[in-house]
DOPATOR-127656 format. One record per residue (C-alpha): residue number from 1; residue in one letter; x, y, z. Coordinates in Angstrom, 1 decimal. Last residue first. Layout:
<recs>
seq->NUM, type->A, x->X, y->Y, z->Z
...
</recs>
This chain:
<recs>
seq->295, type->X, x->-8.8, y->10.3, z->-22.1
seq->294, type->X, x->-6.7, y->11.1, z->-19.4
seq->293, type->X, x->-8.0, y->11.2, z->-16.3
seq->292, type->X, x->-6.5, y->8.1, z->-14.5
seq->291, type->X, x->-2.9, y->9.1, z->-15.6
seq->290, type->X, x->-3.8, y->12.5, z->-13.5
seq->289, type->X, x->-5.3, y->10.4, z->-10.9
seq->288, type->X, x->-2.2, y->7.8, z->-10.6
seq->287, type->X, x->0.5, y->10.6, z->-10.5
seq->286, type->X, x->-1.6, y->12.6, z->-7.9
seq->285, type->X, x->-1.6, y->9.1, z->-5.9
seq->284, type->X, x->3.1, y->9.1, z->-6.9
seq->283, type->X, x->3.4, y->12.8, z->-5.6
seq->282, type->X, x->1.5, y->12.2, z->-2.6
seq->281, type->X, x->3.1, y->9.0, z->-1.5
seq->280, type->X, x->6.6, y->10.8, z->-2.2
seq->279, type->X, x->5.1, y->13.4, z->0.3
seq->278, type->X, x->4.3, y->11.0, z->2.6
seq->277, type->X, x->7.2, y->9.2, z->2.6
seq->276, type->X, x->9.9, y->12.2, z->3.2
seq->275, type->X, x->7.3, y->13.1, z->6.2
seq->274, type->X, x->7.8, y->9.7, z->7.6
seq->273, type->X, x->11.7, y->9.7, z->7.2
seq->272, type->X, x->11.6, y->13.1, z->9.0
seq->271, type->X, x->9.8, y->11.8, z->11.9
seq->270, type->X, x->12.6, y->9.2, z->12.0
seq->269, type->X, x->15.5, y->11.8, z->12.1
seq->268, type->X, x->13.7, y->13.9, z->14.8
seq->267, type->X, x->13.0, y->10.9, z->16.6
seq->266, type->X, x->17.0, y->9.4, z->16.9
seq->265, type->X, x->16.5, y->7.0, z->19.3
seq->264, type->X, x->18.6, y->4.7, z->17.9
seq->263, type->X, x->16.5, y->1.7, z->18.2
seq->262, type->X, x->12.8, y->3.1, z->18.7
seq->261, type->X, x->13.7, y->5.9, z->16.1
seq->260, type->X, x->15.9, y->5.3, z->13.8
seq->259, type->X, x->14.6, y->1.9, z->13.8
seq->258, type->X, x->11.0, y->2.3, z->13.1
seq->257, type->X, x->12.0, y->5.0, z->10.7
seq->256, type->X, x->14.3, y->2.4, z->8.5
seq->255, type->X, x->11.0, y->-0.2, z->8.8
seq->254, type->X, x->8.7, y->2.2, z->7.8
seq->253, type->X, x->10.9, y->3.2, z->4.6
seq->252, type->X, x->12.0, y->0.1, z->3.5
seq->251, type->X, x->14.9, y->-2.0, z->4.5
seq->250, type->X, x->15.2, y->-5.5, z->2.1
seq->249, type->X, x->18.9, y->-5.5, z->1.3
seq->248, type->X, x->19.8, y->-3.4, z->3.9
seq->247, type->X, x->22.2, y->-5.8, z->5.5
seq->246, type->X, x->20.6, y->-9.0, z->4.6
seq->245, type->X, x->18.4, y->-7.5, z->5.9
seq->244, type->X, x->15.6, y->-5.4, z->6.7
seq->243, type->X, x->14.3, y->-7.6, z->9.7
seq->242, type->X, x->14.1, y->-10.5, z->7.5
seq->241, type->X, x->10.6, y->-12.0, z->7.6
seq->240, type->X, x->9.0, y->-10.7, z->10.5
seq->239, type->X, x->9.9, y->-6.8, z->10.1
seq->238, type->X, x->9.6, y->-6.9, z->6.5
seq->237, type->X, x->6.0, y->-8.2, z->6.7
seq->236, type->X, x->4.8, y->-6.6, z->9.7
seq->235, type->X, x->6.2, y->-3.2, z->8.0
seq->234, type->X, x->5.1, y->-2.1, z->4.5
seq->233, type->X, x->2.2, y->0.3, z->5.7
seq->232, type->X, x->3.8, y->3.8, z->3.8
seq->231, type->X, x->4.5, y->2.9, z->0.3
seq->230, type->X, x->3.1, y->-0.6, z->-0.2
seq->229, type->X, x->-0.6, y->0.9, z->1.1
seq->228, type->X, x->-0.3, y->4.0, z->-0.3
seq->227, type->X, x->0.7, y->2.1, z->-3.5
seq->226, type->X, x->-2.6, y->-0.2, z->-2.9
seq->225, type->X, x->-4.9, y->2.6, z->-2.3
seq->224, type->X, x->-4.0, y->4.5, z->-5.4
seq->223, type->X, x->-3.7, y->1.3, z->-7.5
seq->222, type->X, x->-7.5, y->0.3, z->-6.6
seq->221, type->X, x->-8.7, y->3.8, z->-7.0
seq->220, type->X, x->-7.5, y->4.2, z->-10.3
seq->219, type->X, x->-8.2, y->0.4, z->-11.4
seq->218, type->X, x->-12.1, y->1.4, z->-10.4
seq->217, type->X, x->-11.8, y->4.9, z->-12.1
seq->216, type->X, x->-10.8, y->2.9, z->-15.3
seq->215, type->X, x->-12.9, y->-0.2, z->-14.9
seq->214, type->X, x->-15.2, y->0.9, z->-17.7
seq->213, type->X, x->-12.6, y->1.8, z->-19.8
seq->212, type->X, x->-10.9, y->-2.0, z->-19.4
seq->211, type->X, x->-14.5, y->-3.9, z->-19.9
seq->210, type->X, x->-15.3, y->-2.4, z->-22.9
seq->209, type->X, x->-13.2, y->-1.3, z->-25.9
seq->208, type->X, x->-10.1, y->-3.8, z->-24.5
seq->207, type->X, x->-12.0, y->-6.5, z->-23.1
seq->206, type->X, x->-14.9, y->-6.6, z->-26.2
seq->205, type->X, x->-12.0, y->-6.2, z->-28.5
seq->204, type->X, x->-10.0, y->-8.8, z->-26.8
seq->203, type->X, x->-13.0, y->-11.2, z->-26.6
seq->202, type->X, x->-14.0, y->-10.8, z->-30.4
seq->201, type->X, x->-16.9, y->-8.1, z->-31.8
seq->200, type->X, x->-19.2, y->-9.6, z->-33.9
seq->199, type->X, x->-21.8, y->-6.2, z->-33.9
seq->198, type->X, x->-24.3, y->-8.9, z->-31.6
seq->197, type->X, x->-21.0, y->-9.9, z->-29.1
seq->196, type->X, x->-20.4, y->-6.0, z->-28.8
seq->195, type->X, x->-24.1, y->-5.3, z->-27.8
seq->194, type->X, x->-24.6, y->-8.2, z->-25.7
seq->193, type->X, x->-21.6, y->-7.1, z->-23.4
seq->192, type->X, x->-23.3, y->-3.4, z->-23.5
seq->191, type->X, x->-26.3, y->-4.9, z->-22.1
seq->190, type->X, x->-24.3, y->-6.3, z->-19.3
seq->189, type->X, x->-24.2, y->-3.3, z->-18.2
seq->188, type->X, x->-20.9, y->-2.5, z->-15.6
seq->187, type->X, x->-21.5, y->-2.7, z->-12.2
seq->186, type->X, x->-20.5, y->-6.3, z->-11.6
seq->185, type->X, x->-16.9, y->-5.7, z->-13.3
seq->184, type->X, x->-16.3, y->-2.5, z->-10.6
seq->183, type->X, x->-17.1, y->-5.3, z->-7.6
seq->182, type->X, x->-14.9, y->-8.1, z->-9.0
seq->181, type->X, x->-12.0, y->-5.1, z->-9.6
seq->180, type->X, x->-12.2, y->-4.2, z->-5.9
seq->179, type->X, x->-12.3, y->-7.9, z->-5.2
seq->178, type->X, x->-9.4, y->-9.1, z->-6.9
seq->177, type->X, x->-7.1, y->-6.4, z->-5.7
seq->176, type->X, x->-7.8, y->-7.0, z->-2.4
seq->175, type->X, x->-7.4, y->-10.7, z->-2.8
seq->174, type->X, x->-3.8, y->-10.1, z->-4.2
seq->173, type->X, x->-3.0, y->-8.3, z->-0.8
seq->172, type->X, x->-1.4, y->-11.5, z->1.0
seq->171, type->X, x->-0.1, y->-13.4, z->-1.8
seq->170, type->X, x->1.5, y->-10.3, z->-3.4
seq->169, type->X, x->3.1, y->-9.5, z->0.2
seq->168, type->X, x->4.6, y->-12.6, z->0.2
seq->167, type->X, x->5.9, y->-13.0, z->-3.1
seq->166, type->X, x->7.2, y->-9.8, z->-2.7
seq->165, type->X, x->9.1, y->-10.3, z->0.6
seq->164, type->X, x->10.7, y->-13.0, z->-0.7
seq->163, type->X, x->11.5, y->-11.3, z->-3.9
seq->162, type->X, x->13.6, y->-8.3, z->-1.3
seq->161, type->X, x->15.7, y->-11.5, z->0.1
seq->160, type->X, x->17.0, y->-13.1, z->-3.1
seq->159, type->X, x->20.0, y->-11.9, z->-4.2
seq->158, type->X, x->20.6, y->-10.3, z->-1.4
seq->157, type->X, x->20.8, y->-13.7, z->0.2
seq->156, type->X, x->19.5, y->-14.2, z->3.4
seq->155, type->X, x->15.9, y->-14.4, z->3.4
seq->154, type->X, x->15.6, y->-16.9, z->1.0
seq->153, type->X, x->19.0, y->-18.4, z->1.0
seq->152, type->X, x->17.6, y->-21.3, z->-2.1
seq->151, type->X, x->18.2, y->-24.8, z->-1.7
seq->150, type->X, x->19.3, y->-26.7, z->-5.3
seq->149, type->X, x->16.6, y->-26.8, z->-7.9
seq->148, type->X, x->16.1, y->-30.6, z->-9.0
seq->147, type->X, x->12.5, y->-30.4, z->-9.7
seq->146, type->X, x->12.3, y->-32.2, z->-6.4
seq->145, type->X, x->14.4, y->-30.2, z->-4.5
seq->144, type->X, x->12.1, y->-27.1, z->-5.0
seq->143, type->X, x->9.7, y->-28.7, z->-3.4
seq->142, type->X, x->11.7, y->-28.5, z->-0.2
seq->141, type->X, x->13.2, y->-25.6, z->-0.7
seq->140, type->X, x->9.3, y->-24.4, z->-0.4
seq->139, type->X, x->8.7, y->-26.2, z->2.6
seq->138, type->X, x->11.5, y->-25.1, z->4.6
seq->137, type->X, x->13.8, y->-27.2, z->6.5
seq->136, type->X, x->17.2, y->-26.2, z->5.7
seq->135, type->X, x->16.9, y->-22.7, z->4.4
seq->134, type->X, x->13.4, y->-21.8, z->5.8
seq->133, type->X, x->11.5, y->-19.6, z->3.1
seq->132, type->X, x->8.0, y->-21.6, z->4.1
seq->131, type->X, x->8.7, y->-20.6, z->7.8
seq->130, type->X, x->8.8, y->-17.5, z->6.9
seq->129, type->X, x->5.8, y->-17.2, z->4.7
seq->128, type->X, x->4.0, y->-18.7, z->7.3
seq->127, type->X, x->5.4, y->-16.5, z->10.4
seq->126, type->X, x->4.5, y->-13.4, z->7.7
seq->125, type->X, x->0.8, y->-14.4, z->7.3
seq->124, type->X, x->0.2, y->-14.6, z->11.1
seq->123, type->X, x->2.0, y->-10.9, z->11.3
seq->122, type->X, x->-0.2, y->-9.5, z->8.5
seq->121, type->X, x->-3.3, y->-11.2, z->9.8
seq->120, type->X, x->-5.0, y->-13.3, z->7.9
seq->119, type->X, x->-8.5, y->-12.1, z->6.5
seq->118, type->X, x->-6.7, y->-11.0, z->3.1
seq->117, type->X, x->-5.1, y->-14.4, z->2.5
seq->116, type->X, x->-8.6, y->-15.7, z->3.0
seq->115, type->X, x->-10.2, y->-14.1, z->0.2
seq->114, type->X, x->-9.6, y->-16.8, z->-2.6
seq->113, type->X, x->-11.3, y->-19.8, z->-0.5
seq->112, type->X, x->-14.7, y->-17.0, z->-0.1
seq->111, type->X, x->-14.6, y->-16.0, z->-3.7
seq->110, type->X, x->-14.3, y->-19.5, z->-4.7
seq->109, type->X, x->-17.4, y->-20.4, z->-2.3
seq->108, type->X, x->-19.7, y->-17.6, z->-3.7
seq->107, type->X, x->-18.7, y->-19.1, z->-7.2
seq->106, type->X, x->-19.9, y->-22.6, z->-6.3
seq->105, type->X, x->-21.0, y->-23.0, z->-9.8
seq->104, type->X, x->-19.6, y->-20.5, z->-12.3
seq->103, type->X, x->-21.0, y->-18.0, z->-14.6
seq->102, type->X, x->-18.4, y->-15.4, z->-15.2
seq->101, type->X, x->-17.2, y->-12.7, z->-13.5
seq->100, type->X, x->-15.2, y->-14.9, z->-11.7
seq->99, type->X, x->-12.5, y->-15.3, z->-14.5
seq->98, type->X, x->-12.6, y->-11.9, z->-14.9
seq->97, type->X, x->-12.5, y->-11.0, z->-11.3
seq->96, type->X, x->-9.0, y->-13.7, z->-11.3
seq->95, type->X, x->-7.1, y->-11.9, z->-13.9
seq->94, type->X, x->-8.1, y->-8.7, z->-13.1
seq->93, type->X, x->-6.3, y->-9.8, z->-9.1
seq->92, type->X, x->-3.6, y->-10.8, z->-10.9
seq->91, type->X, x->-2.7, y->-8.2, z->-12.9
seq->90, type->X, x->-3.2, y->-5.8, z->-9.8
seq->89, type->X, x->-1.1, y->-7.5, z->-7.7
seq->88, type->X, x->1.7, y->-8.0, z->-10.2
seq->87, type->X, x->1.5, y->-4.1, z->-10.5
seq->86, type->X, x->1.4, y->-3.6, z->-6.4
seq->85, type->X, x->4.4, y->-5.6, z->-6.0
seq->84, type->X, x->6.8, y->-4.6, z->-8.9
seq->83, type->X, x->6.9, y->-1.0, z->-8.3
seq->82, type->X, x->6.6, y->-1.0, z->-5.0
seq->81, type->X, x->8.7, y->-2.8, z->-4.1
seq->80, type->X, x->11.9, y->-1.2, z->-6.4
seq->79, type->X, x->10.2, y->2.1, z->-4.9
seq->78, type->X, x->10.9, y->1.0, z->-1.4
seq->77, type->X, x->14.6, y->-0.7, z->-2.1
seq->76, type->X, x->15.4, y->2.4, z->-4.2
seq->75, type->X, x->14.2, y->4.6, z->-1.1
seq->74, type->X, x->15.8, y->1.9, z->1.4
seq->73, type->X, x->19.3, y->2.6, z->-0.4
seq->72, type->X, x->19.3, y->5.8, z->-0.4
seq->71, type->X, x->18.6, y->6.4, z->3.0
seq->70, type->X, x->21.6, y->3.9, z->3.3
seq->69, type->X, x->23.8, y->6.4, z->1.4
seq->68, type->X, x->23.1, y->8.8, z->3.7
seq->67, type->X, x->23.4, y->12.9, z->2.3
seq->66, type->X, x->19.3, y->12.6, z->1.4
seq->65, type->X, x->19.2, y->11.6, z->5.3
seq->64, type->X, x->21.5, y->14.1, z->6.3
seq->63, type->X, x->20.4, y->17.2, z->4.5
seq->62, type->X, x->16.2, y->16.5, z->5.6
seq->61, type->X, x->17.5, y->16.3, z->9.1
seq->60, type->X, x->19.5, y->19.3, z->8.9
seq->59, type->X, x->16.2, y->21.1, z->7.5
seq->58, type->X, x->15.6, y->23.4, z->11.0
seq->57, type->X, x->17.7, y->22.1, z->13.6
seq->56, type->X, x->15.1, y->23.2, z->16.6
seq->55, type->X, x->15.9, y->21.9, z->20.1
seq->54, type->X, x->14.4, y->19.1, z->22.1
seq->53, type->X, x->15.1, y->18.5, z->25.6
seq->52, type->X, x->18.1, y->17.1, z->27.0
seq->51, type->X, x->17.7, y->13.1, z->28.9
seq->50, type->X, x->21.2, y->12.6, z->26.9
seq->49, type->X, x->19.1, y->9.6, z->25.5
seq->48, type->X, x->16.0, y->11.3, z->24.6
seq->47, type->X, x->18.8, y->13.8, z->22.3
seq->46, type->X, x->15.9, y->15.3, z->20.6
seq->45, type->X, x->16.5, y->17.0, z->17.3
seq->44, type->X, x->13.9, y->19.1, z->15.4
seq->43, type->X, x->12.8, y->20.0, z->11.9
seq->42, type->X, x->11.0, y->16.4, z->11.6
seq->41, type->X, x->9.3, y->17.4, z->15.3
seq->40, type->X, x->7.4, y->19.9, z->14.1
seq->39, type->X, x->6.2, y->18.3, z->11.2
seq->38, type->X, x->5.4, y->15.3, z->13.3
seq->37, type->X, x->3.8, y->17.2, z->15.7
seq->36, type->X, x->1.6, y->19.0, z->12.9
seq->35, type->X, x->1.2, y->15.5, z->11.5
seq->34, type->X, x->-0.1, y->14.1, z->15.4
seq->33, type->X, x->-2.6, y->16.9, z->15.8
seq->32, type->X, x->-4.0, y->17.0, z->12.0
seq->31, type->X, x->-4.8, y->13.0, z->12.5
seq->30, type->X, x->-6.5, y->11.8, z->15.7
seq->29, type->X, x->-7.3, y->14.7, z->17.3
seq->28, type->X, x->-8.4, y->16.9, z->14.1
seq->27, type->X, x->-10.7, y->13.9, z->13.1
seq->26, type->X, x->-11.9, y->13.3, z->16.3
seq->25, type->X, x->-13.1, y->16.9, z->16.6
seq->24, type->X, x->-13.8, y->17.1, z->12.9
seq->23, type->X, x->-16.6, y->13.9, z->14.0
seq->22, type->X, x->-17.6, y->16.0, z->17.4
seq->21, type->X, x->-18.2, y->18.9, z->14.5
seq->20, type->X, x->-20.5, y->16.6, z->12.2
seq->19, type->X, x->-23.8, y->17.4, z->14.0
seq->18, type->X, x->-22.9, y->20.8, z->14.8
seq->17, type->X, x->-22.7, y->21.9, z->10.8
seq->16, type->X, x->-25.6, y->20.1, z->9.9
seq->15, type->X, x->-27.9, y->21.9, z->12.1
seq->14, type->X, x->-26.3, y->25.2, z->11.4
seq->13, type->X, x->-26.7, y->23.8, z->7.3
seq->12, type->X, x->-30.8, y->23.2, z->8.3
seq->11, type->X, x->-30.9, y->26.5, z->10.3
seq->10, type->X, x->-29.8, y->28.1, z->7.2
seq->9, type->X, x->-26.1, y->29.8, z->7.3
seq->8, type->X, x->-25.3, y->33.5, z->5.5
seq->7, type->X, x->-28.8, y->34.9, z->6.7
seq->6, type->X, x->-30.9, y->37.2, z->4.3
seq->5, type->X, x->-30.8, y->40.1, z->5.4
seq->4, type->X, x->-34.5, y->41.7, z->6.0
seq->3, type->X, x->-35.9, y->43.7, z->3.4
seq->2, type->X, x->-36.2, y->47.2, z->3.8
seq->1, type->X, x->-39.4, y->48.8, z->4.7
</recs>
């Protein structure tokens, strides 16, 4: 008598398999529904305003945007961001877990003071910042006027407008950074510290042969979130501070697809500008991994 067939699916894995499906469910509803729509729509135009219905322009979307000088303009503006933002973050945010790796008094309470930029709301954080950059009453012209540095256009000077929202973004999502790296510098053996420090090994060395590879898939993981983040999320602050201006001094990618499509209506357009995004996102995490994995 022949064996029977063994089957493909235990009853534990069947088991498994139904107990996560409501979970795919949501998952599927909440995410794959609305990028297949928004792929769908990105090859479409709607003329809302013409009350017509949508009709199929298949990469005419994609031509004009890349075609606009002004789409241009808010990628450079984006990357420029990004590039500045998330790196100053991270420096700081090392800078501060190392200091509070250490033994300090009151260290629960430090970490507690230096959080709180994280616990405030984007919007709340971005009326602060604002009101800080004020021209004529502004608290940060203000001090400025007593080093003798004449009143600075904050957020109206091109000049100046896109550093505003860096400094307040840094401010904001520093903490992040700080605590992702506190957390990777707590797991790593403090017997290997002792080692070092025993062979005569000096603070660099011990930093740079220790403490940095050890934090490698930590930084990874810190910088891919945080460039998703700048990349793709960059919106309450923009939108509060300077709207994107001085003319599109300071427009970024969520805040040019907010407005092509809740100001000009133009939703195939805008759904483009977010698929445009997250493939540049893409590109730039699979940057970070690859970097990450060298040896």
């Amino acid at each position: 008598m022949r064996n029977a067939k063994k089957p493909i699916l235990s009853r534990e894995e069947i088991i498994g398999l139904l107990m996560i499906t409501p979970a795919l469910a949501v998952l599927a509803l909440v995410y794959f529904y609305p990028l297949g729509y928004n792929i769908d729509l990105s090859f479409s135009n709607w003329p809302i305003k013409e009350a017509l219905p949508k009709y199929y322009v298949g990469l005419d979307n994609y031509m004009r945007l890349f075609s606009d000088r002004d789409f241009q303009t808010v990628i450079v503006n984006t990357l420029f961001f990004t590039a500045l933002s998330v790196p100053t973050e991270l420096f700081i945010g090392l800078g501060i877990a190392l200091l509070l790796n250490r033994e300090i008094k009151g260290k629960t309470v430090f970490i507690t003071l230096l959080a709180l930029p994280m616990i405030v709301a984007p919007v709340v954080a971005a009326l602060a910042w604002k009101w800080l950059y004020f021209y004529d009453y502004g608290a940060l012209n203000y001090v400025l006027s007593f080093v003798g540095i004449h009143p600075i256009r904050w957020m109206s000077d091109v000049n100046y407008a896109i550093y505003s929202i860096i400094i307040a973004d840094v401010w904001t999502t520093t903490p992040f950074m700080m605590l992702i790296l506190y957390a990777g510098l707590q797991m790593i053996p403090t017997q290997l510290y002792e080692a070092a420090r025993m062979d005569g090994a000096s603070q660099w060395h011990i930093f740079w042969r220790i403490t940095l590879p050890s934090l490698k898939s930590v930084l990874a993981v810190a910088l891919m979130i945080r460039t998703i983040d700048a990349f793709t999320k960059l919106f309450d602050i923009v939108y509060v501070i300077t709207g994107g201006g001085p003319g599109y001094a300071t427009e970024v990618l969520p805040t040019f697809g907010y407005k092509e499509a809740f100001t000009f209506f133009e939703l195939g357009r805008s759904a483009a500008i977010t698929m445009i995004t997250l493939l540049i996102s893409a590109v730039m995490v699979v940057i970070i991994l690859r970097s990450s994995r060298r040896k």
